[in-house]
PQR file of N, CA, C, O and H, with PARSE charges and radii, in Angstrom:
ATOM      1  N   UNK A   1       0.819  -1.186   0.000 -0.4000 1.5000
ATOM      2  CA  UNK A   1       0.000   0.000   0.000 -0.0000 2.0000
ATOM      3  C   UNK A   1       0.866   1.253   0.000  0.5500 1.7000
ATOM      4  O   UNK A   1       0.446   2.340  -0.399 -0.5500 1.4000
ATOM      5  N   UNK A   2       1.976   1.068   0.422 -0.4000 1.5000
ATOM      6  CA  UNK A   2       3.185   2.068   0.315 -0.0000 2.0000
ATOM      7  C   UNK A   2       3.449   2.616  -0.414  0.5500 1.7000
ATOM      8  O   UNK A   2       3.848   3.771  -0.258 -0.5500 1.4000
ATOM      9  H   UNK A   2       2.317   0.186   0.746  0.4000 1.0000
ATOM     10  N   UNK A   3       3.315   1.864  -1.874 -0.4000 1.5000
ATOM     11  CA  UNK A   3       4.094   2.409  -3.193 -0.0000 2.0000
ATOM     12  C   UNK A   3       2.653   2.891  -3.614  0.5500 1.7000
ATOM     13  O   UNK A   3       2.742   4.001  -4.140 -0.5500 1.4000
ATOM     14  H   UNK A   3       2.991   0.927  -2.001  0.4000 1.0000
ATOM     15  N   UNK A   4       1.447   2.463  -3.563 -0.4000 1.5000
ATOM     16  CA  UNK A   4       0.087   3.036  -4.010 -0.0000 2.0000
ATOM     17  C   UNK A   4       0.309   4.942  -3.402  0.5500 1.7000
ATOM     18  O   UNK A   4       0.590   5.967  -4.024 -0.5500 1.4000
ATOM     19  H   UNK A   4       1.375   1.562  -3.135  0.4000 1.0000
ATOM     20  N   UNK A   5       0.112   4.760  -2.429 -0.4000 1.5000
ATOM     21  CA  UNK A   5       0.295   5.809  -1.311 -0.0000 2.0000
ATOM     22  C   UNK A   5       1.412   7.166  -1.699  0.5500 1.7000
ATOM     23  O   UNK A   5       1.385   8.351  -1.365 -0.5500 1.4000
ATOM     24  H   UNK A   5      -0.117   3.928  -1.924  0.4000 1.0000
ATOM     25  N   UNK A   6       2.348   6.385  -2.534 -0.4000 1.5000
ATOM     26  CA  UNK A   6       3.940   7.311  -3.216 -0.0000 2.0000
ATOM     27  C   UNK A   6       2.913   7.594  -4.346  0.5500 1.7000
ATOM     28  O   UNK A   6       2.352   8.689  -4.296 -0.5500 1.4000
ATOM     29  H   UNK A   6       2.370   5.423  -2.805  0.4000 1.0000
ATOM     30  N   UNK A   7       2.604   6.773  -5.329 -0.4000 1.5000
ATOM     31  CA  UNK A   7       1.722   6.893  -6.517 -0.0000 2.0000
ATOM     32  C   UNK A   7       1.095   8.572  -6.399  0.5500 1.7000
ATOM     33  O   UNK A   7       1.378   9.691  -6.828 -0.5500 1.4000
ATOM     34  H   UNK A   7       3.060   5.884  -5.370  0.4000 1.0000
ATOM     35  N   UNK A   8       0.031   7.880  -5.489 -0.4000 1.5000
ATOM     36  CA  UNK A   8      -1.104   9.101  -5.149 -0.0000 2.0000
ATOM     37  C   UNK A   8      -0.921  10.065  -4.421  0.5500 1.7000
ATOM     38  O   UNK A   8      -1.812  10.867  -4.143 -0.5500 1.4000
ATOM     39  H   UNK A   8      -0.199   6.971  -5.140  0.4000 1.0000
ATOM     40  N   UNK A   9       0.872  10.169  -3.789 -0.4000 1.5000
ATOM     41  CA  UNK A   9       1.179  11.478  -3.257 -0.0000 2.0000
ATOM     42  C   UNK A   9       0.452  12.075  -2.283  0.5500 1.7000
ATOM     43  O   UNK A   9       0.062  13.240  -2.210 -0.5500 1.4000
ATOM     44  H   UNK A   9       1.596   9.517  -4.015  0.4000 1.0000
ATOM     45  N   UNK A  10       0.292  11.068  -1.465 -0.4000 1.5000
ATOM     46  CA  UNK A  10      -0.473  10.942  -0.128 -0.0000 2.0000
ATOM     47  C   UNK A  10      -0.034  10.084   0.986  0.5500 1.7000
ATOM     48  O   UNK A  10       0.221   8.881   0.937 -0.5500 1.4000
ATOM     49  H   UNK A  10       0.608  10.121  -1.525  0.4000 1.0000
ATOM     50  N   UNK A  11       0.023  11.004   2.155 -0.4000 1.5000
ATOM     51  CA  UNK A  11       0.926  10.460   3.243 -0.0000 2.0000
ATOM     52  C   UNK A  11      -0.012   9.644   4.469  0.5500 1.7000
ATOM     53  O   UNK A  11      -1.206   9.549   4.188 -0.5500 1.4000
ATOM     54  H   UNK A  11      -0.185  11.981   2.195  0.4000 1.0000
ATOM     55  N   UNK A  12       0.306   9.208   5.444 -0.4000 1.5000
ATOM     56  CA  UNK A  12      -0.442   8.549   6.234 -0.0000 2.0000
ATOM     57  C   UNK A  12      -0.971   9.389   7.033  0.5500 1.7000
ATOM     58  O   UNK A  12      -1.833   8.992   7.817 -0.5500 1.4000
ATOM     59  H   UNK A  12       1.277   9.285   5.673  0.4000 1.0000
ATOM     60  N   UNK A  13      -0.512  10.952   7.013 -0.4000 1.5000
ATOM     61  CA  UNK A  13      -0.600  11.926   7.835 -0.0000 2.0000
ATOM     62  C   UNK A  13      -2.050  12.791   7.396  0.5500 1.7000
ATOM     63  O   UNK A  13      -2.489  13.731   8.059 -0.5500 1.4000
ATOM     64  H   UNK A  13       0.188  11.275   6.376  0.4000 1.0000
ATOM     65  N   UNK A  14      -2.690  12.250   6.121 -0.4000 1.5000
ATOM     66  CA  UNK A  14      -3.495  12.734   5.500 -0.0000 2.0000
ATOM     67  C   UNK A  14      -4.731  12.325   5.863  0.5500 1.7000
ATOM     68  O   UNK A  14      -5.791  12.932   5.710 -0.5500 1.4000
ATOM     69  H   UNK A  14      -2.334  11.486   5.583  0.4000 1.0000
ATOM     70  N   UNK A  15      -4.458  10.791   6.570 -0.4000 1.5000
ATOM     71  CA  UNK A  15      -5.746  10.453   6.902 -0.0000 2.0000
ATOM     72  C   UNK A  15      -6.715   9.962   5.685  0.5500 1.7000
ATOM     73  O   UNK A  15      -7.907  10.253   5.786 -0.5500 1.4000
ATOM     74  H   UNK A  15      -3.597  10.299   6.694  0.4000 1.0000
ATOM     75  N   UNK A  16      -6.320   9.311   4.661 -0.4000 1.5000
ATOM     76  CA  UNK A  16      -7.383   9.018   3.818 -0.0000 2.0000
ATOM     77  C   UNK A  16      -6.830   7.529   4.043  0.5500 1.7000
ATOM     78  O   UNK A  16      -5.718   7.174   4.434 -0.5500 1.4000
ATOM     79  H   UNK A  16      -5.352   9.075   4.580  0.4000 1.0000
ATOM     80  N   UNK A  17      -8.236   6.573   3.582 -0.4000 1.5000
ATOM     81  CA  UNK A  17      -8.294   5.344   3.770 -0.0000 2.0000
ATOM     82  C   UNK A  17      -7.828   4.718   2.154  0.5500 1.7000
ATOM     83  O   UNK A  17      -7.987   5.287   1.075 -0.5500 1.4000
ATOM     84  H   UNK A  17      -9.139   6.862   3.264  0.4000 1.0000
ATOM     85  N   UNK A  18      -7.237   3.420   2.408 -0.4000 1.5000
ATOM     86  CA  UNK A  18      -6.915   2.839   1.261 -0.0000 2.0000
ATOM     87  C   UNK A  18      -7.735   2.608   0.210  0.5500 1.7000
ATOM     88  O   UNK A  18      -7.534   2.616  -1.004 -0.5500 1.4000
ATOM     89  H   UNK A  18      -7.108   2.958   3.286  0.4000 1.0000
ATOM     90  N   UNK A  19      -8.510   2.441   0.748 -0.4000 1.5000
ATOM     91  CA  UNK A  19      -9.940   1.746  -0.433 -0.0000 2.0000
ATOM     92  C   UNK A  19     -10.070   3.380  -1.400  0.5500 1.7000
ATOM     93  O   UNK A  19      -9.957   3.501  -2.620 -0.5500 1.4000
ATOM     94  H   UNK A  19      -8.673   2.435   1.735  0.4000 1.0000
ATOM     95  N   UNK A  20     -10.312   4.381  -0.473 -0.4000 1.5000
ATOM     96  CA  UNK A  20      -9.951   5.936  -1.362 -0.0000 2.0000
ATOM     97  C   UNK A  20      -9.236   5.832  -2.521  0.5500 1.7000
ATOM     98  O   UNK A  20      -9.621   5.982  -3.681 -0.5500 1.4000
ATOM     99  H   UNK A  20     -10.403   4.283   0.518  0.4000 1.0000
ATOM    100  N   UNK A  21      -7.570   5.412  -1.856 -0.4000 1.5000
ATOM    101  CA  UNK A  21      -6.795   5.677  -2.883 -0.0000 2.0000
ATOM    102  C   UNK A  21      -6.987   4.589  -3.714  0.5500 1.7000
ATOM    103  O   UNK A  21      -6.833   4.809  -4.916 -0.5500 1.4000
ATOM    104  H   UNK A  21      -7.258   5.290  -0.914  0.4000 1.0000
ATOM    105  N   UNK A  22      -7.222   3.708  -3.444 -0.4000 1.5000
ATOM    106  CA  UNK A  22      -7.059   2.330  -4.690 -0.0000 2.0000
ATOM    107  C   UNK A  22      -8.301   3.105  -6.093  0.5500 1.7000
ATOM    108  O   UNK A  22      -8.120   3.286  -7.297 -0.5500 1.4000
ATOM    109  H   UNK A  22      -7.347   3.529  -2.468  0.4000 1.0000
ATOM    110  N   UNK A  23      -9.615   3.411  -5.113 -0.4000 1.5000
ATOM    111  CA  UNK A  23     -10.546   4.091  -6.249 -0.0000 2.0000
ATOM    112  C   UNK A  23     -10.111   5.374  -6.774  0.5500 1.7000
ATOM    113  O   UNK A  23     -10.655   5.738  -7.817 -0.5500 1.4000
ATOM    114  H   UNK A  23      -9.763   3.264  -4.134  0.4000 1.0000
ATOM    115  N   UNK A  24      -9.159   6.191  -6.204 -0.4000 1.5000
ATOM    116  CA  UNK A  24      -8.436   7.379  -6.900 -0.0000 2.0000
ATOM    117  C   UNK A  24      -7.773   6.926  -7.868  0.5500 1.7000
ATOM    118  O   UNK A  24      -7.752   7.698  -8.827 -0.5500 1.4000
ATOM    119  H   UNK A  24      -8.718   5.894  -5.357  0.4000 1.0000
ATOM    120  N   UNK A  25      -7.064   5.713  -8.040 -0.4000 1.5000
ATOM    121  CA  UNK A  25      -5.994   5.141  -8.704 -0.0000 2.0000
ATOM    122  C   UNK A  25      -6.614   4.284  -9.740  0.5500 1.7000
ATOM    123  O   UNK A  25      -6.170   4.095 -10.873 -0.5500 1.4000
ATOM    124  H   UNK A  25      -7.081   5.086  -7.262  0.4000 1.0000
ATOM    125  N   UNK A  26      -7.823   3.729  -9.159 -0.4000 1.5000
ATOM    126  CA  UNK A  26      -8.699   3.160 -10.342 -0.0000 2.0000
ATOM    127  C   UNK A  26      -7.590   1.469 -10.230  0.5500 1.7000
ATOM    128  O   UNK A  26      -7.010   1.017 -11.217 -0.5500 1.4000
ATOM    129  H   UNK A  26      -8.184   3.883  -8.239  0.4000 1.0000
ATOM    130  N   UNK A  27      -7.540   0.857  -8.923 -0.4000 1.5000
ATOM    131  CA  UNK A  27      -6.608  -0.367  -8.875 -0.0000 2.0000
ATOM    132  C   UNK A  27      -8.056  -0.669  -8.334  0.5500 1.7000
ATOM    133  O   UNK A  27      -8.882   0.166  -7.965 -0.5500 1.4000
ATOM    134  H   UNK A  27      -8.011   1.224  -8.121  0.4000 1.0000
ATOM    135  N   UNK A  28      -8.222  -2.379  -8.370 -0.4000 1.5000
ATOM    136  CA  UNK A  28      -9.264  -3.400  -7.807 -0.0000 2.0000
ATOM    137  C   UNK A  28      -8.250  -3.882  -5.930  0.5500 1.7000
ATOM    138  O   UNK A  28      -7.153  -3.776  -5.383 -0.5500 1.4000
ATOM    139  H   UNK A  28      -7.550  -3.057  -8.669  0.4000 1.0000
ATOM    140  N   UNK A  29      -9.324  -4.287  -5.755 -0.4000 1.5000
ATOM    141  CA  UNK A  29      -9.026  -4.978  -4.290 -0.0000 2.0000
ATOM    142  C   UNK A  29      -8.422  -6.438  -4.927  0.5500 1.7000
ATOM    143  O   UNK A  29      -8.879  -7.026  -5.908 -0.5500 1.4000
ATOM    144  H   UNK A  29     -10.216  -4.373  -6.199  0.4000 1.0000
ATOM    145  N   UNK A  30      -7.065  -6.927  -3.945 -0.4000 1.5000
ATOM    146  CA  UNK A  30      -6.219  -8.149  -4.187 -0.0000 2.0000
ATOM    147  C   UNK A  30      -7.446  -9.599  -4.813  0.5500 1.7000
ATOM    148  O   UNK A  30      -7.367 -10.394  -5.749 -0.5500 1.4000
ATOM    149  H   UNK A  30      -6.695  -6.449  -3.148  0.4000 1.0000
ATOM    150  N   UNK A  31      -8.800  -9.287  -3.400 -0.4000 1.5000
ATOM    151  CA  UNK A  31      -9.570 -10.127  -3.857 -0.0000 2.0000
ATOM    152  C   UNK A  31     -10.285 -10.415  -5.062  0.5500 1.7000
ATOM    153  O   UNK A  31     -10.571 -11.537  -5.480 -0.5500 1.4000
ATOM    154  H   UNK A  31      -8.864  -8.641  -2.639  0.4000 1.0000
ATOM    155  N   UNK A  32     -10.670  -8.819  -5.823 -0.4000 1.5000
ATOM    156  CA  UNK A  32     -11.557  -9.407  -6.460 -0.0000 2.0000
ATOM    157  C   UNK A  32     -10.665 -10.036  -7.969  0.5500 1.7000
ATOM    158  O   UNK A  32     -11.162 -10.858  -8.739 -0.5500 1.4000
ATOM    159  H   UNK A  32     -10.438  -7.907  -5.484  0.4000 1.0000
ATOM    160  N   UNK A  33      -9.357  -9.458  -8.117 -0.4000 1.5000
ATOM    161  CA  UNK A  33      -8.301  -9.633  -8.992 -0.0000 2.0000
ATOM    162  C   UNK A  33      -7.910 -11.719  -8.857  0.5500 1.7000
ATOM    163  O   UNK A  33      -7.995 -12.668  -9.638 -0.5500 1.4000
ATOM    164  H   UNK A  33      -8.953  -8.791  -7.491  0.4000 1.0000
ATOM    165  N   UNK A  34      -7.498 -11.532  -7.443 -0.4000 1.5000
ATOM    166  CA  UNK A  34      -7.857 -13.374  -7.442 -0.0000 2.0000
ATOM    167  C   UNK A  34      -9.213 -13.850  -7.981  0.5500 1.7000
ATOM    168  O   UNK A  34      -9.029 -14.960  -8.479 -0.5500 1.4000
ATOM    169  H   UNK A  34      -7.429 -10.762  -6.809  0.4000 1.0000
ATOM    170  N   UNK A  35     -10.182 -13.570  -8.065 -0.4000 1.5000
ATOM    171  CA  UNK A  35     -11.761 -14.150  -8.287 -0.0000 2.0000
ATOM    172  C   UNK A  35     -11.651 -13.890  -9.809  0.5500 1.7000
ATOM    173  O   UNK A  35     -12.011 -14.783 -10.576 -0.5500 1.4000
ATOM    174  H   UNK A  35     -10.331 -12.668  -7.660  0.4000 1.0000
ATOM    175  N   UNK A  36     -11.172 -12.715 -10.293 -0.4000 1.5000
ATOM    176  CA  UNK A  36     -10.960 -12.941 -11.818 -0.0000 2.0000
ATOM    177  C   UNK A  36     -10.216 -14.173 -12.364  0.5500 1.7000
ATOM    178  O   UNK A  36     -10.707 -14.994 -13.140 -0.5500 1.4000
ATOM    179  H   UNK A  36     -10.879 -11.990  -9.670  0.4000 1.0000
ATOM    180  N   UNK A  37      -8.794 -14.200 -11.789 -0.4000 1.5000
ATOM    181  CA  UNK A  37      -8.154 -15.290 -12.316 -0.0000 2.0000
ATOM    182  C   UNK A  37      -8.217 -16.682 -12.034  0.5500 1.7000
ATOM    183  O   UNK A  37      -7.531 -17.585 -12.513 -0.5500 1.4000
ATOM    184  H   UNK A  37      -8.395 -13.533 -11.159  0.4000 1.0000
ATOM    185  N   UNK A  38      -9.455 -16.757 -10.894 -0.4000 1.5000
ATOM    186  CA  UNK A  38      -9.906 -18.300 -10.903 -0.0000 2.0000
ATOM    187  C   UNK A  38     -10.984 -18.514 -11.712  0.5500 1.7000
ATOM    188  O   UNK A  38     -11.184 -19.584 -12.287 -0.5500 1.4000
ATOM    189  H   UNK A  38     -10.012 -16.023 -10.505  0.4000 1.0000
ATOM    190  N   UNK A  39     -11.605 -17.670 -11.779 -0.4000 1.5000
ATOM    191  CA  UNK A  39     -12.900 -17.568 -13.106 -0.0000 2.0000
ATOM    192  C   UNK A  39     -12.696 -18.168 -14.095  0.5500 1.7000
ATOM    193  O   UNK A  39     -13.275 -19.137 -14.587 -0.5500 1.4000
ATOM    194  H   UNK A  39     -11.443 -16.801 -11.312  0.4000 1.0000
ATOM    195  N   UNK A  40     -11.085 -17.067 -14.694 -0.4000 1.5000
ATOM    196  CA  UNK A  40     -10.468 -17.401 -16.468 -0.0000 2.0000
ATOM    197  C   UNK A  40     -10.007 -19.006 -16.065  0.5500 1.7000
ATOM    198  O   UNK A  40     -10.188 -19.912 -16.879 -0.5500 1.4000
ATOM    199  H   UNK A  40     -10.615 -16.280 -14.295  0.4000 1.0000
ATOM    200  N   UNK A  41      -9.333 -19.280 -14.595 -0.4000 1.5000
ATOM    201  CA  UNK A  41      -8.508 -20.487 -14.628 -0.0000 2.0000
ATOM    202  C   UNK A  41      -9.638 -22.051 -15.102  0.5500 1.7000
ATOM    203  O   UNK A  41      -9.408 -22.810 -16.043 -0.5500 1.4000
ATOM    204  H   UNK A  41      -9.185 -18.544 -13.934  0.4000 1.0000
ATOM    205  N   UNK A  42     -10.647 -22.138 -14.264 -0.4000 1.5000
ATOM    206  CA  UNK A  42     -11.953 -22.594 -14.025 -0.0000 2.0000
ATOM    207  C   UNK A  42     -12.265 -22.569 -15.690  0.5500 1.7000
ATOM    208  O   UNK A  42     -11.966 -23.512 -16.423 -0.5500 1.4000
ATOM    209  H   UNK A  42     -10.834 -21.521 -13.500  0.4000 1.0000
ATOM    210  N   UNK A  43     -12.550 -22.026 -15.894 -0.4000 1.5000
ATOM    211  CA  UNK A  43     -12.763 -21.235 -17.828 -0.0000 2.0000
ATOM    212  C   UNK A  43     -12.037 -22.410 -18.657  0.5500 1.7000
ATOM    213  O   UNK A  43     -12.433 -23.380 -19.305 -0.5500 1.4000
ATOM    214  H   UNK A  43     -12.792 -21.261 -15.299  0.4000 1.0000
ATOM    215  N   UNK A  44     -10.972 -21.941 -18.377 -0.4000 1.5000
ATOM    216  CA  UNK A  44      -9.816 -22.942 -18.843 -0.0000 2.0000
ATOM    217  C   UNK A  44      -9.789 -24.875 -18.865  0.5500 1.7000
ATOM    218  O   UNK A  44      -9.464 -25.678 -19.740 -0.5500 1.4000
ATOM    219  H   UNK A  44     -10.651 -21.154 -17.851  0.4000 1.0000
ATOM    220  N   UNK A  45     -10.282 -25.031 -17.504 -0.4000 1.5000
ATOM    221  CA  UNK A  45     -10.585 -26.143 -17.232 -0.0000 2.0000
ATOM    222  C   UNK A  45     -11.300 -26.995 -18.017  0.5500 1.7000
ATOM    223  O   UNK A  45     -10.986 -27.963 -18.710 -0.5500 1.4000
ATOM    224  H   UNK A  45     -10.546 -24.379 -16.793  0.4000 1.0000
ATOM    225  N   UNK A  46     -12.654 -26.263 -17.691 -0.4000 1.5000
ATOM    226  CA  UNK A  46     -14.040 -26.572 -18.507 -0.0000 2.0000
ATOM    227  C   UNK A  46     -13.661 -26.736 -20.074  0.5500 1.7000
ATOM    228  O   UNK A  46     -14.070 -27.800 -20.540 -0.5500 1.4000
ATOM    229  H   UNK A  46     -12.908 -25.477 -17.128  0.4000 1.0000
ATOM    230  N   UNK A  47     -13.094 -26.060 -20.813 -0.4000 1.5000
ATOM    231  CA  UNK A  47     -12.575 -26.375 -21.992 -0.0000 2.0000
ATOM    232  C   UNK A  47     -11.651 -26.845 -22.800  0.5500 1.7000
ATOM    233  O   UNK A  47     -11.363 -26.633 -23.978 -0.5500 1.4000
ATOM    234  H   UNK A  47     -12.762 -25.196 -20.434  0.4000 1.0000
ATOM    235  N   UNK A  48     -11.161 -27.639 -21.822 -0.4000 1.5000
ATOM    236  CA  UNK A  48     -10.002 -28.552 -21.802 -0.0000 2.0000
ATOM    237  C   UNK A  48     -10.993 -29.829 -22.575  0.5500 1.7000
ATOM    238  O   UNK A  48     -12.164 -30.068 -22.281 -0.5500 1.4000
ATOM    239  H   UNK A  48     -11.395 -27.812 -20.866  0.4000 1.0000
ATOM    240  N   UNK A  49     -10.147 -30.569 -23.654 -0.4000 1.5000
ATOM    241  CA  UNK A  49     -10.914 -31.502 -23.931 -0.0000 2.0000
ATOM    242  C   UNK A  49     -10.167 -33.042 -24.031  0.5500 1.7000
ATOM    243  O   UNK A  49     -10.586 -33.976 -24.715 -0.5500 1.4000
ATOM    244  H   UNK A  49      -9.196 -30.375 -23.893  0.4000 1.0000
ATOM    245  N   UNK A  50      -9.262 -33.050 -23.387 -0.4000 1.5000
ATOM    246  CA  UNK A  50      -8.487 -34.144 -22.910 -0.0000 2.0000
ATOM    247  C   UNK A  50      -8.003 -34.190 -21.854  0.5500 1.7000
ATOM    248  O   UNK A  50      -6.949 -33.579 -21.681 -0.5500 1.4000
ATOM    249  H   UNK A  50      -8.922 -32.291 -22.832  0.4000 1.0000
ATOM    250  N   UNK A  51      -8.601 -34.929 -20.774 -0.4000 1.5000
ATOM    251  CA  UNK A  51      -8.461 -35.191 -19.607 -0.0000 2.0000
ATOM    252  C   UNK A  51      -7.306 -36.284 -19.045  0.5500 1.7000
ATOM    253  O   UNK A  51      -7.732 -37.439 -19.064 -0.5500 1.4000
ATOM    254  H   UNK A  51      -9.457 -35.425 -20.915  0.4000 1.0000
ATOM    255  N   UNK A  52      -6.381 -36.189 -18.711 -0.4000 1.5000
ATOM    256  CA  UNK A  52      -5.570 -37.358 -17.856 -0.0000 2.0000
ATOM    257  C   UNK A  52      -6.452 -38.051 -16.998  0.5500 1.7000
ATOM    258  O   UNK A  52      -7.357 -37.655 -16.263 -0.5500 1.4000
ATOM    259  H   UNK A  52      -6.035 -35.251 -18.695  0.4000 1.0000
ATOM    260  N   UNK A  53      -5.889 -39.425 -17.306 -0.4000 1.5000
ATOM    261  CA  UNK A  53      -6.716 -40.325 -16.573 -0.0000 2.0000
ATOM    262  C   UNK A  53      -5.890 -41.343 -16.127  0.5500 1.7000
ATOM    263  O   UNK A  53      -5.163 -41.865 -16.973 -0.5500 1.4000
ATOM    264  H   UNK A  53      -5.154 -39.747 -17.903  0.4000 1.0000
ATOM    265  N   UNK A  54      -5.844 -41.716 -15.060 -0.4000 1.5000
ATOM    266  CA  UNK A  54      -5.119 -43.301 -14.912 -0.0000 2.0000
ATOM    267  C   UNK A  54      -5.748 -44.443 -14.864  0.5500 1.7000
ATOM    268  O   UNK A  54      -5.114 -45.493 -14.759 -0.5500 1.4000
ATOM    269  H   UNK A  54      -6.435 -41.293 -14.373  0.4000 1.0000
TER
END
């Protein structure tokens, strides 16, 4: 959140909350960025059309 914080030229002394700057910055939360890439991963899966099998 440090380097966000250098980004947006805003100190801790300012008192604004992260979620602020992430939407000043136009960045997503860690979570919903994981939930994307299990989506595409999942995605991926499903259209796999050769399965390993033993």
């Amino acid at each position: 959140m440090r380097c966000l914080r250098r980004t947006a030229e805003v100190t801790m002394r300012d008192n604004i909350r992260n979620d602020k700057i992430r939407r000043r910055l136009g960045m997503k939360q860690i979570i919903e960025f994981i939930k994307e890439k299990l989506i595409k991963w999942f995605g991926q899966l499903t259209r796999k059309t050769c399965w390993y099998h033993r």
